[in-house]
C-alpha positions as CSV (number, residue, x, y, z in Angstrom):
1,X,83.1,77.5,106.8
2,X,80.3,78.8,108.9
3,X,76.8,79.1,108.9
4,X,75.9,82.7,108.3
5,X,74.4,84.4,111.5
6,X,71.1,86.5,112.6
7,X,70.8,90.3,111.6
8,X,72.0,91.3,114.8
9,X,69.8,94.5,115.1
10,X,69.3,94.6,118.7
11,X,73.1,96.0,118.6
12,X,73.0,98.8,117.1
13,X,75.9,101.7,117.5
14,X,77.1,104.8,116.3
15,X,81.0,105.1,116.9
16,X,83.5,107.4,115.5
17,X,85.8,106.0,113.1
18,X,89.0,105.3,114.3
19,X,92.6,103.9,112.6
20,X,93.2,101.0,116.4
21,X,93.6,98.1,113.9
22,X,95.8,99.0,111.2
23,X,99.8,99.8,111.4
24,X,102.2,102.4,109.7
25,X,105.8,101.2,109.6
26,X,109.0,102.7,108.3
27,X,106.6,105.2,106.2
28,X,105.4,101.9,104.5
29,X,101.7,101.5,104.9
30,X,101.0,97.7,105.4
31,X,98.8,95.7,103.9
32,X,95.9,95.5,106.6
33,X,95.5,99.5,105.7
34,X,92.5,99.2,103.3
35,X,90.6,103.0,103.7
36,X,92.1,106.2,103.2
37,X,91.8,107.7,106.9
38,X,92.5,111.4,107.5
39,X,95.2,111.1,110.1
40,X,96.8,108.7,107.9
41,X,96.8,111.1,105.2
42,X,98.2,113.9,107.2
43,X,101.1,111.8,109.2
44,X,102.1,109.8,105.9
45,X,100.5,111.3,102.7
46,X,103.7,110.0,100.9
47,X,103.5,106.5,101.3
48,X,99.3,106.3,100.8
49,X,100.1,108.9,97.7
50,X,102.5,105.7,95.9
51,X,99.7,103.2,96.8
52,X,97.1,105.6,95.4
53,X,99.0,106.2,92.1
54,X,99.5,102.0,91.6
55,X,95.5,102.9,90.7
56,X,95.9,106.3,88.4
57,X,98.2,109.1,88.2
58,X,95.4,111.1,89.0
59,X,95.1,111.3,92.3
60,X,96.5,114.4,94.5
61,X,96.4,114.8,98.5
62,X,97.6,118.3,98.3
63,X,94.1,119.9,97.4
64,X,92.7,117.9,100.5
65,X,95.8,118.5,102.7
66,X,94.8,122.2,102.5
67,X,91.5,122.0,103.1
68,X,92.2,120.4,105.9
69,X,94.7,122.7,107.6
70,X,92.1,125.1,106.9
71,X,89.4,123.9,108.5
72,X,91.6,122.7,111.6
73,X,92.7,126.6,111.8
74,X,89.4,127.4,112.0
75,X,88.7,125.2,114.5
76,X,91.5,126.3,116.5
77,X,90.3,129.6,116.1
78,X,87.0,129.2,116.9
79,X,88.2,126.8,120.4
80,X,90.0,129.9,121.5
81,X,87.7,132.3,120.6
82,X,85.1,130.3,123.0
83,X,87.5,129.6,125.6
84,X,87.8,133.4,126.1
85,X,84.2,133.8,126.0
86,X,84.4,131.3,128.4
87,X,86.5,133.2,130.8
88,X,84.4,136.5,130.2
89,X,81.4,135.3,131.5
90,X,83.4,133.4,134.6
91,X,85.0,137.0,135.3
92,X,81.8,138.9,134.9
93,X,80.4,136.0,137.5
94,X,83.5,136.9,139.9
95,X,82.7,140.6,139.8
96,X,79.5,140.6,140.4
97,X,79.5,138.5,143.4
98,X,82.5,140.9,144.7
99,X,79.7,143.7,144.7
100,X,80.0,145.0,140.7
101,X,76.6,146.0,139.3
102,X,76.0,145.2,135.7
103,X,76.1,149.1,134.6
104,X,79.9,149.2,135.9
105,X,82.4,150.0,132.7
106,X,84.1,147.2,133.6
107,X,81.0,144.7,133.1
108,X,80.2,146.7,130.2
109,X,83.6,146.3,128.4
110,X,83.5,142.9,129.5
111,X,79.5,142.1,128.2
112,X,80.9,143.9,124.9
113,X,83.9,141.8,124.6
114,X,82.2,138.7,124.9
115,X,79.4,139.4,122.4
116,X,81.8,140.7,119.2
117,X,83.2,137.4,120.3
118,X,79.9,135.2,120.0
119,X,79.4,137.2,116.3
120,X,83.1,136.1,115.2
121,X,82.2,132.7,116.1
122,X,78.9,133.2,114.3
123,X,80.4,133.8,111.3
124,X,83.1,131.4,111.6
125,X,80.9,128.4,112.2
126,X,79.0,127.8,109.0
127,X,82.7,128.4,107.2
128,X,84.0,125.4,109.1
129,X,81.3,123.7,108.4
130,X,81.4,123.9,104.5
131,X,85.1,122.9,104.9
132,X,84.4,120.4,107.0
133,X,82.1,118.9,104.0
134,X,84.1,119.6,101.2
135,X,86.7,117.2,103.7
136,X,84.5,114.9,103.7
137,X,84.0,114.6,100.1
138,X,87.0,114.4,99.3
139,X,87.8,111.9,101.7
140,X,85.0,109.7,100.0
141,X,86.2,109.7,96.7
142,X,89.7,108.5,97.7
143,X,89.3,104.9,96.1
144,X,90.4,101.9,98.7
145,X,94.2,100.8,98.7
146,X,95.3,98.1,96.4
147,X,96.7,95.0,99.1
148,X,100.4,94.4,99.0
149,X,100.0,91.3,97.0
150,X,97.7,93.0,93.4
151,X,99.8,93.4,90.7
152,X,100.9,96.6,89.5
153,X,99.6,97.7,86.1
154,X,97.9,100.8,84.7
155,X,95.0,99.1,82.5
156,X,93.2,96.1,82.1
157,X,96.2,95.0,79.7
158,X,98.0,94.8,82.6
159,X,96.0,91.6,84.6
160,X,97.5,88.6,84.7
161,X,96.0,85.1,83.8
162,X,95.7,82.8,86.8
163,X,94.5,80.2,85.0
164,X,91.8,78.4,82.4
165,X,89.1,75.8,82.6
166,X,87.4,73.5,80.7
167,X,89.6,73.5,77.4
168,X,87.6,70.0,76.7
169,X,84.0,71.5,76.4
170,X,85.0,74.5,73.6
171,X,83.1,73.6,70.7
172,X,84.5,71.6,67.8
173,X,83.4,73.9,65.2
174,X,83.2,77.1,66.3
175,X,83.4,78.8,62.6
176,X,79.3,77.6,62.7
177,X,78.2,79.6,66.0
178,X,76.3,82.4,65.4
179,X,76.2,85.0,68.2
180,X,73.6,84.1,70.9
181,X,71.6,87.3,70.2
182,X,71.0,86.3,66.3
183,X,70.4,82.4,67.3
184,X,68.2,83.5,70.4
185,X,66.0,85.9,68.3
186,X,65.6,83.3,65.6
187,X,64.7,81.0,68.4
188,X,61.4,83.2,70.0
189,X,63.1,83.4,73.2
190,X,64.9,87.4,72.9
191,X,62.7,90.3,72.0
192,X,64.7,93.5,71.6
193,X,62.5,95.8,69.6
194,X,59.2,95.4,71.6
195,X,61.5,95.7,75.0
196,X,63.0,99.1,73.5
197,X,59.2,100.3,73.1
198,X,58.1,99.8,76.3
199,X,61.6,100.9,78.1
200,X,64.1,102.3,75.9
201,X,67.5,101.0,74.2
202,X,70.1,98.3,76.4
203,X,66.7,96.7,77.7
204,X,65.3,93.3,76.5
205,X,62.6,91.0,76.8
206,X,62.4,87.4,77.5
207,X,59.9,84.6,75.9
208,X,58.8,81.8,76.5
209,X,61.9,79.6,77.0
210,X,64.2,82.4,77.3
211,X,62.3,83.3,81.0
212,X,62.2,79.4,81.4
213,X,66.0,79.1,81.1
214,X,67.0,82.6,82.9
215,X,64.8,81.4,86.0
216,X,66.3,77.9,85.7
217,X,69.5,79.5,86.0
218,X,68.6,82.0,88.8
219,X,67.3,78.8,90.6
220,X,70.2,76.4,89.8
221,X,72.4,79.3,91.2
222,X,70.9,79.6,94.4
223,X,70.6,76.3,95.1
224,X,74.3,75.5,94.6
225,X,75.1,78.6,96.7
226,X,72.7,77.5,99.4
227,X,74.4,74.0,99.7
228,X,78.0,75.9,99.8
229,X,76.5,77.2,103.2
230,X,75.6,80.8,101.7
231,X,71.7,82.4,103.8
232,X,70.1,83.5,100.9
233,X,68.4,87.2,101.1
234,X,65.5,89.1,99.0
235,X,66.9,92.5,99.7
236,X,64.8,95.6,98.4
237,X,65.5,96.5,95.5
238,X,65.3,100.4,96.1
239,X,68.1,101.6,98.8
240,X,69.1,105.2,100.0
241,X,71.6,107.2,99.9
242,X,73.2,106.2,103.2
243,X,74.0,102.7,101.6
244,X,75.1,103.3,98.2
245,X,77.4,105.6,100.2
246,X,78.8,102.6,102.5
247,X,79.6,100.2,99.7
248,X,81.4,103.1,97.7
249,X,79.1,104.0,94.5
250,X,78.6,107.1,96.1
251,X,79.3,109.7,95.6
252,X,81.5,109.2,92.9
253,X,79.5,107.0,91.1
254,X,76.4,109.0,90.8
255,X,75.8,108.7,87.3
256,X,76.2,105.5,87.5
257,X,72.7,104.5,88.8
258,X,69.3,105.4,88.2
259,X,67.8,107.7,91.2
260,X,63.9,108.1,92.4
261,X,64.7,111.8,93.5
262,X,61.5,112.4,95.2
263,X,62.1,109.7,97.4
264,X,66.2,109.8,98.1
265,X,66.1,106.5,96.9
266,X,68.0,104.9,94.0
267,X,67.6,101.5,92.0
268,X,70.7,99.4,93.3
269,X,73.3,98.6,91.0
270,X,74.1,94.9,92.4
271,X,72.5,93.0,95.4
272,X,76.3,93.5,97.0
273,X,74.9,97.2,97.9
274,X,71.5,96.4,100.1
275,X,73.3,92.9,101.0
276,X,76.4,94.3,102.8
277,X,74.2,97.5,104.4
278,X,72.3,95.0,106.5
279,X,74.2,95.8,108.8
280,X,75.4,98.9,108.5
281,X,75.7,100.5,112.0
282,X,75.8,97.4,114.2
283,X,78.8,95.7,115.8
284,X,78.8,92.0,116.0
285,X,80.1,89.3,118.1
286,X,83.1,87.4,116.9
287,X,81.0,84.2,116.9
288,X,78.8,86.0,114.5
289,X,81.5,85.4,111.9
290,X,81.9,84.7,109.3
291,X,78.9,85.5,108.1
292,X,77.5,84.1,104.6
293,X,75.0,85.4,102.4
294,X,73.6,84.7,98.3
295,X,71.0,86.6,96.9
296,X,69.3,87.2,93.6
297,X,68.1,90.3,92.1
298,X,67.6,92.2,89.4
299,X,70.5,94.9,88.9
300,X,70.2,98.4,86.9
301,X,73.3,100.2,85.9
302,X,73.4,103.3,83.4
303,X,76.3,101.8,81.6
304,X,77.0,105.8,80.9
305,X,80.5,105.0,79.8
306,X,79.2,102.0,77.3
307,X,78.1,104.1,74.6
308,X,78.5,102.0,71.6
309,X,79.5,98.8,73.1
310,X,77.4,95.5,73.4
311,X,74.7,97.2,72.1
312,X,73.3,93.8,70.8
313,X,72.4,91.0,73.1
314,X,72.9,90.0,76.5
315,X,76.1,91.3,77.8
316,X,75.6,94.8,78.5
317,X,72.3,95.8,79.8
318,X,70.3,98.8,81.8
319,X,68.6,96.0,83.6
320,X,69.5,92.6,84.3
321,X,69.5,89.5,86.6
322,X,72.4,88.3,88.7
323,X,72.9,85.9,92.0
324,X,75.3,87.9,94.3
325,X,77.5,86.1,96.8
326,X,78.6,88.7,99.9
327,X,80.7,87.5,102.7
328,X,81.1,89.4,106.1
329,X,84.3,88.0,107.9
330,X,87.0,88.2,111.0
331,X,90.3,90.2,109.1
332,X,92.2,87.8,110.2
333,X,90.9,84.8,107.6
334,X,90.0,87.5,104.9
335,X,92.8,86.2,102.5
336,X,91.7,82.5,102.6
337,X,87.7,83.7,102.6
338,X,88.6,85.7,99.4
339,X,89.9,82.6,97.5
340,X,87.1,80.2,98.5
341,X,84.6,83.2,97.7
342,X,86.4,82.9,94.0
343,X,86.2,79.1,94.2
344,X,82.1,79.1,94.7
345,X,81.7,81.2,91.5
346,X,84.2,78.9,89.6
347,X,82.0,75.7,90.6
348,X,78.6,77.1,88.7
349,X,81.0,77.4,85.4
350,X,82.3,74.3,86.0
351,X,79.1,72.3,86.7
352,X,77.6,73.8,83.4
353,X,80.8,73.2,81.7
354,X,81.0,76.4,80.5
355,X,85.1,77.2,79.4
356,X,86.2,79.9,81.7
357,X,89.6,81.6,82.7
358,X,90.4,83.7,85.9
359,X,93.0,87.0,86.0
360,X,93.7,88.5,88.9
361,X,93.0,92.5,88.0
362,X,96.4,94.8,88.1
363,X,96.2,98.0,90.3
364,X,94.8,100.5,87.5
365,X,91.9,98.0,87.0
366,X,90.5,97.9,90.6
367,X,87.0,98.4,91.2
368,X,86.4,101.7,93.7
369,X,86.2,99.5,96.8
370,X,88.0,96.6,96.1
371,X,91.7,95.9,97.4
372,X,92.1,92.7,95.9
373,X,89.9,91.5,92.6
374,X,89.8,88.4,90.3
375,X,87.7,88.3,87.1
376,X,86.0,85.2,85.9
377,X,85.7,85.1,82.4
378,X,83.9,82.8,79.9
379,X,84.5,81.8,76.7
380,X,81.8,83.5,73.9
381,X,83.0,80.9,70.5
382,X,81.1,83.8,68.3
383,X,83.6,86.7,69.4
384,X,86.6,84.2,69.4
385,X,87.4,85.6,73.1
386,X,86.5,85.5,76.9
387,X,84.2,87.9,78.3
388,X,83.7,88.7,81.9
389,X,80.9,87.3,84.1
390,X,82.0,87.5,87.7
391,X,84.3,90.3,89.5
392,X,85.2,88.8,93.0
393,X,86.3,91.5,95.1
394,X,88.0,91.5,98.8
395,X,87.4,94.9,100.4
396,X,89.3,94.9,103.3
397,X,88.0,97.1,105.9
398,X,87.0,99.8,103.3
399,X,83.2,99.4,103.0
400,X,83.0,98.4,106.6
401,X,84.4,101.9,107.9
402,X,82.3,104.0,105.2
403,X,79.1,101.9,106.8
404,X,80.0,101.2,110.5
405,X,80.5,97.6,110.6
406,X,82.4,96.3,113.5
407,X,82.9,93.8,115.8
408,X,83.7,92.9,119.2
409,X,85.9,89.9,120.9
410,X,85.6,87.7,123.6
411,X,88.5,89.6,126.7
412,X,88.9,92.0,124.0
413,X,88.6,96.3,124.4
414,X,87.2,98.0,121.8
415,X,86.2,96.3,118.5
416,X,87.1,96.3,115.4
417,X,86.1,96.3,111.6
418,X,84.9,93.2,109.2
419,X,85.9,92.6,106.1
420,X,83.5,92.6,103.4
421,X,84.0,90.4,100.1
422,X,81.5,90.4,96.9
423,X,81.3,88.4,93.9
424,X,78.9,87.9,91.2
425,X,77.7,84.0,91.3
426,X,76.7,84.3,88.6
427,X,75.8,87.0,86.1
428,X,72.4,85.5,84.7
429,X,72.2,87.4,81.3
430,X,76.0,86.9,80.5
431,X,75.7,82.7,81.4
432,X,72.8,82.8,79.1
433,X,74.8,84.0,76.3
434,X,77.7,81.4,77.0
435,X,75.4,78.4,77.1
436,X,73.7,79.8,73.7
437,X,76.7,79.7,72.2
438,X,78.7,76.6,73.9
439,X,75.6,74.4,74.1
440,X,74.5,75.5,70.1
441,X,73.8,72.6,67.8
442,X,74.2,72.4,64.2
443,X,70.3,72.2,63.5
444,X,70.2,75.7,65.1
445,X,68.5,74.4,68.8
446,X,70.1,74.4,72.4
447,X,71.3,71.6,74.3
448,X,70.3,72.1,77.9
449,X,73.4,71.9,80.0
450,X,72.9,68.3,82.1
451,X,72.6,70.4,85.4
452,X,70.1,72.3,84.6
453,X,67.7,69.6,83.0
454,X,65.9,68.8,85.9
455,X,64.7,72.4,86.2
456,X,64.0,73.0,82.3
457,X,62.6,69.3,82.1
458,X,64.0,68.9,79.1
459,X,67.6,68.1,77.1
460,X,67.0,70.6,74.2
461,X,65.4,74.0,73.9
């Protein structure tokens, strides 16, 4: 693997989106086809209709088909409407140098002509224009395409188990854990009922050596991430509408995040958002790739379809910490990125010894811009089941079109798109809660995880 590269700034670009890369074959779209583009639509809506409906039944082209052919008959009106005004004001030029004066009926009729014909376009241009954004909308909540290889299913039901780790480290006894928001609480390091007075409810506090162990983590994280050869970024924290647009949380996805609406600004959702949109808008060199980078943030998320689950603890919050892994790469190693992408998260799991499994997510359980998804999940001994703690997604070319990412090759015309992969590595909040409940001793303290001693300076919290 490479080093990750420089922000290449200096090469900045604005170029219209184009299909040059991707193939259409025996009205089977391939698997390289990973964003929904309008000509694609219109010369084989059929065969991107199937992929669309491995996600959810409910999706329909025909409601975008026909706004579509509307605003292209516009168009075509409007072009021919100005290529006769065009010709009017050529003719008019003719006449007069033949010896016509302007108060000659025939430069009259002609003057006449040619301005109903600048008031029909008038009136026709803001029309086109509010079809041309209702296109556009449309066009961005079409979700990305699952890849050839994602299962097919309808629900989360429907993933299949890749495999498991770490059978040896479940706990002997796990009748005697308590959940790791009672134990933590008892412990003086979680404070829910002063963090809900200063915020509200699905917000918590940290004390004492609850912040000691969430920064030990943040820090373990990063380090490891740093040695696999990730750059590690502070991004802001506060992003604009132009980026949550290229990763695919908008507009869909609205309610989803918490918005500053004076400033167009919104709190991001997960470090993948400001991370990727670096460089939005630039085309790269092919020895820029692949491009690695880690970075920890703080995350806020509405969690507006959570109402009434994990309201107690850790593992579903309105704010909390994660270490984001995002990977910018040449298509043509995108697979074999994603899997080692998968492989980095695994290796925090496994150097805490934290019991984990891995599913690789059916076709109705796809994240928005993900083609291609596994889910790391780790074992919580008080629920008796494995909860999720990383989504590792491969995007294809999907986020890179919304946001303008290319590339360009050595002898090569014309460029071409990266591919953009994301995974959490880790969730802090949700590691927390496995090691409280893994690592929990019978006299009701914490073992400190052996990797993590040297940071805590200490074997038991």
């Amino acid at each position: 693997m490479g080093l990750p590269r420089r922000i290449a700034s200096e090469r900045r670009s604005h170029i219209l989106i184009d299909c040059q890369n991707n193939t259409i074959q025996n009205n089977t779209i391939t698997g390289k086809i990973s964003v929904l583009d309008l000509k694609q639509i219109r010369d084989r809506s059929d065969a991107i209709l199937d992929l669309l409906k491995r996600r959810s039944d409910e999706y329909d082209l025909a409601p975008l088909l026909a706004v579509d052919r509307q605003q292209r008959d516009l168009e075509t009106e409007r072009s021919q409407l100005q290529a006769r005004s065009n010709e009017i004001g050529k003719t008019i030029g003719q006449k007069m140098k033949s010896g016509s004066k302007p108060q000659d009926p025939d430069i009259l009729a002609l003057k006449e002509e040619g301005n109903q014909i600048k008031t029909q376009i008038a009136e026709l241009e803001p029309r086109e224009r509010q079809l041309k954004a209702e296109l556009e909308r449309q066009l961005l909540d079409l979700p990305n395409l699952p890849d050839e290889s994602t299962p097919l299913g309808k629900s989360e039901a429907e993933n299949v188990e890749v495999r498991r780790w770490g059978d040896e480290y479940l706990p002997s006894n796990p009748e005697r854990i308590r959940p790791h928001w009672e134990i933590a609480e008892q412990m003086g390091i979680l404070n829910t009922e002063r963090a809900v007075k200063v915020a509200q409810s699905r917000f918590i506090s940290l004390v004492g050596n609850g912040a000691a162990l969430e920064r030990a983590l943040i820090a373990f994280m990063l380090d490891r991430q740093i040695e696999a050869g990730y750059l590690e970024v502070i991004p802001p924290l506060l992003v604009n509408s132009d980026t949550l647009r290229g990763t695919g949380q908008l507009p869909k996805f609205a309610e989803e995040s918490f918005k500053c609406d004076a400033d167009d600004l919104w709190l991001i959702p997960t470090a993948e958002v400001p991370v990727t949109n670096l460089y939005r808008d630039e085309i790269l060199q092919a020895e820029d790739l692949p491009i690695y980078h880690c970075a920890h943030t703080p995350c806020f998320r509405r969690e507006a379809g959570a109402y009434g689950k994990d309201t107690r603890g850790l593992i579903r919050l309105h704010q909390f910490n994660k270490v984001e892994l995002v990977k910018l790469v040449h298509p043509d190693t995108s697979e074999a990125e994603h899997q080692s992408l998968v492989q980095d998260a695994e290796a925090i799991l496994q150097a805490l010894k934290l019991p984990y499994r891995v599913l690789e997510l059916c076709s109705g359980d796809l994240g928005f811009s993900a083609r291609k998804c596994y889910d790391l999940e780790v074992w919580l001994p008080s629920s008796g089941k494995y909860r999720e703690i990383s989504s590792c997604s491969n995007c294809g070319d999907f986020q890179a079109r919304r946001a303008g990412i290319r590339f360009k090759e050595p002898g090569k015309k014309g460029t071409r798109f990266v591919h953009t992969l994301n995974g959490s590595g880790l969730a802090i909040g949700r590691t927390m809660a496995a090691i409280l409940e893994n690592y929990q001793l019978a006299d009701g303290t914490i073992r400190v995880p052996e990797v993590l001693q040297p940071y805590l300076k200490r074997e038991v919290l």
